[in-house]
C-alpha positions in Angstrom: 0.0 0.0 0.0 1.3 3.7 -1.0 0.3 6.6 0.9 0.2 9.6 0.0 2.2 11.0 2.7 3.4 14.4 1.8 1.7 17.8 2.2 -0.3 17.6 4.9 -0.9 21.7 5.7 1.2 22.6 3.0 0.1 24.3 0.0 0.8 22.8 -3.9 3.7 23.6 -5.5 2.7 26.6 -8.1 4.7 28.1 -11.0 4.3 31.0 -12.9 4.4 31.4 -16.6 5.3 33.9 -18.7 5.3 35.2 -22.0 4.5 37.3 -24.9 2.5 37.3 -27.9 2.8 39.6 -30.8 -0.5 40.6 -32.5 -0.6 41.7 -36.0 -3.8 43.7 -37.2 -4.0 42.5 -41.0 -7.6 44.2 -41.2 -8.4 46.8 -42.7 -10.0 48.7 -39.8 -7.8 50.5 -36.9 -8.3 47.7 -33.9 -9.2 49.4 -30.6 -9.5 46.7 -28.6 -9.4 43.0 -28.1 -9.6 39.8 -26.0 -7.5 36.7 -26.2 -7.3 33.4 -24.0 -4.1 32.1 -22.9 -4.3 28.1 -22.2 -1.2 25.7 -20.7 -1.2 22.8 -22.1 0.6 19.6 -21.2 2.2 16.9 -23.4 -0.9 15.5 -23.7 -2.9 18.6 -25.3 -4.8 18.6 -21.9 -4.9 22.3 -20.1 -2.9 23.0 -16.9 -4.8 23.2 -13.9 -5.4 27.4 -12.7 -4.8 27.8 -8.9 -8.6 28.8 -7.8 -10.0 29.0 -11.0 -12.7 27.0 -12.5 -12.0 27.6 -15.9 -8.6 26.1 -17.5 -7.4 29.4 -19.2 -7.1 33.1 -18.4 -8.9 35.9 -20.1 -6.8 39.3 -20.8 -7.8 42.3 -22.6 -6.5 44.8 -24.2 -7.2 48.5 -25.1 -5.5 50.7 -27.4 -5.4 51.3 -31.2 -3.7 49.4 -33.8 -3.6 50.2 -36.9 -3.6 48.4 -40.1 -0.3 46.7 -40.9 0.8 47.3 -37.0 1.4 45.1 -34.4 1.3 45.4 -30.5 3.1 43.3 -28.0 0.7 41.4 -25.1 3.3 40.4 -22.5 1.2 38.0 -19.6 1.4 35.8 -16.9 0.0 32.8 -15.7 -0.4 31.0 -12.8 0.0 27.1 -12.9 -0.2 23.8 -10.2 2.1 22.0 -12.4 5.3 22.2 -14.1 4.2 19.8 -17.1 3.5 23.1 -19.5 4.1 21.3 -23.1 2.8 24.7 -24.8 0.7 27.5 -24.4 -2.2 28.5 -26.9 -3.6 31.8 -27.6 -6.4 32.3 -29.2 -8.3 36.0 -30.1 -11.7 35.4 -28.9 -13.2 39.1 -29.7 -12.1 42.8 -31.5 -13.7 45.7 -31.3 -12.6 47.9 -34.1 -12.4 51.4 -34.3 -15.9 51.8 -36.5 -17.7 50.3 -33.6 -18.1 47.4 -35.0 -17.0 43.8 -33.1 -15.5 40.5 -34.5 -16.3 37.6 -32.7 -14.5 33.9 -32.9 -16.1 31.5 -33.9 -16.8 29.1 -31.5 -14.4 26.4 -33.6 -11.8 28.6 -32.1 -12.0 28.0 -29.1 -12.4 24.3 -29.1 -9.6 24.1 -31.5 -7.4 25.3 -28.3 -8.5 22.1 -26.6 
């Protein structure tokens, strides 16, 4: 018989992740803002656990214009229980452009981070 005899009162290890992603507005339209989710994922495709967070990824946004043909940098951090990060999607879920009008993903999107 194994017991699992470490931890008791101690909390789980946690690591924090960090990088940056470079988005490139190839409208047409000025961008003024958007959202993207970042997801850990380990070798397996499967997303790292979030310390007290139901949902396996984080939500940033970001406000600002971007023109057509520019780019802006989205440095983040994340969070994890595990050290098993394989790689890390990121996916634009919505874009507001500067027209007022707003680009939603698809819902394919998403799922295709999973």
């Amino acid at each position: 018989r194994v017991d699992y005899a470490n931890r008791a009162n101690q909390a789980p290890s946690m690591f924090m992740l960090k990088g940056e992603a470079v988005c490139l507005n190839e409208s047409s339209q000025t961008i003024e803002a958007f959202k993207i989710i970042i997801v850990a994922l380990d070798g397996f495709h499967q997303p790292v656990r979030i310390p007290n967070q139901r949902e396996p990824y984080a939500v940033q946004q970001m406000v600002g214009p971007i023109p057509h043909g520019r780019s802006k940098s989205v440095p983040w951090e994340q969070l994890v229980e595990s050290d098993e990060v394989y790689e890390v999607a990121v996916v634009v879920t919505a874009v507001r452009f500067a027209d007022g009008s707003v680009w939603i993903a698809p819902d394919e999107e998403f799922i295709d981070a999973f």
